[in-house]
N, C-alpha and C positions, 0 to 999 in steps of 0.2 A: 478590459483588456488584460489588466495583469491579473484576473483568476484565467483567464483560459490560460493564459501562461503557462503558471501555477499549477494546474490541471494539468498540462503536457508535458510536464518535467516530471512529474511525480508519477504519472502514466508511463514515462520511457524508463522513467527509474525503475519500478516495480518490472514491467516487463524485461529489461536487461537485469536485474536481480531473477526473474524466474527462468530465464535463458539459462545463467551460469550456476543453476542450484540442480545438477542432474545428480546423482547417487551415482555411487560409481558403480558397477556391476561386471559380473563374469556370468556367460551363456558357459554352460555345459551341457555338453553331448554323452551320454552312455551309450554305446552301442554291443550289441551281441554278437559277435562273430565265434563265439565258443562251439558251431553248431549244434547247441542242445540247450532245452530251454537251462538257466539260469535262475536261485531264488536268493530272499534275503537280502538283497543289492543294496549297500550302504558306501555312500563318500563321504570322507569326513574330509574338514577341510578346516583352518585355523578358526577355531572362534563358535563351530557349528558342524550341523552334518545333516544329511537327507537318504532319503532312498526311495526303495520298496517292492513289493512283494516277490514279484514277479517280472522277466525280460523273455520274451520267446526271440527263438534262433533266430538273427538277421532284423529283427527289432532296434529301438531304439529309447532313450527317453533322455527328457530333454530338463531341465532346471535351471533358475538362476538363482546366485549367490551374491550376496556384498562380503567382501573379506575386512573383519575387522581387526587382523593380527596377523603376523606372518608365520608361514609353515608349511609343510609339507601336503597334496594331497592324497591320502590313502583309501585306499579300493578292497571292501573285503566282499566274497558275493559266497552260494553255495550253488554248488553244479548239481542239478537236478536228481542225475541217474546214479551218482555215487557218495553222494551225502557230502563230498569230500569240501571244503570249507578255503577258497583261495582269497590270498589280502597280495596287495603290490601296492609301492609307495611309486607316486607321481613326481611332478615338478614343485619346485616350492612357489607359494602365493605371498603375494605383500597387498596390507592397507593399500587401498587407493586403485587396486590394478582395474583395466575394463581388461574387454577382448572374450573372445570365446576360449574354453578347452573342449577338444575331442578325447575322448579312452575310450579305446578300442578293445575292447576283451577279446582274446583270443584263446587257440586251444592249448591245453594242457600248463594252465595256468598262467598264459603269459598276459601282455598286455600294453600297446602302446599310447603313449601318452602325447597327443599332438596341440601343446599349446599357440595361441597367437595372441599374447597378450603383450597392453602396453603400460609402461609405470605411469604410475601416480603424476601429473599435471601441475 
């Protein structure tokens, strides 16, 4: 009797320990609305950064990040048909945050930045 005990504490233990061990993350959104394709597409974000190649108009792409340090997100991309090279700084990030960001690229270099993120727990 006291191993199935034994056995059932150690079982709720482990499973309430893999319960509360989620990695924190942030969903990111890129989308295209510059209407024309988009190259080069790089986020950089505290700690790290990603991209790539290519975004066609009205497209999207999508990544996820863990932030290990706080800072700013910045946006650098190249606009297909005139080589011209655009960067826009975001929202700042902190360790620990979840939640999605949406950046919206828009035209003539602009670019909204739609976070819903929550602090660290």
């Amino acid at each position: 009797m006291k191993t199935s005990r034994a056995r059932a504490f150690w079982l709720i233990l482990l499973l309430a320990f893999a319960a509360g061990c989620r990695s924190a993350h942030i969903d990111i959104t890129v989308e295209n609305r510059t209407g024309s394709p988009i190259e080069l597409v790089e986020v950089d974000y505290p700690s790290a950064s990603f991209g790539t190649d290519t975004i066609a108009p009205g497209a999207n792409y999508r990544y996820r990040i863990q932030v290990r340090l706080s800072g700013p997100v910045k946006v650098t991309y190249t606009e297909s048909a005139t080589h011209k090279v655009r960067q826009m700084t975001g929202p700042e990030l902190s360790e620990g945050q979840t939640g999605r960001l949406d950046i919206v690229l828009l035209p003539d270099g602009k670019a909204e930045f739609q976070p819903q993120l929550v602090p660290r727990q």
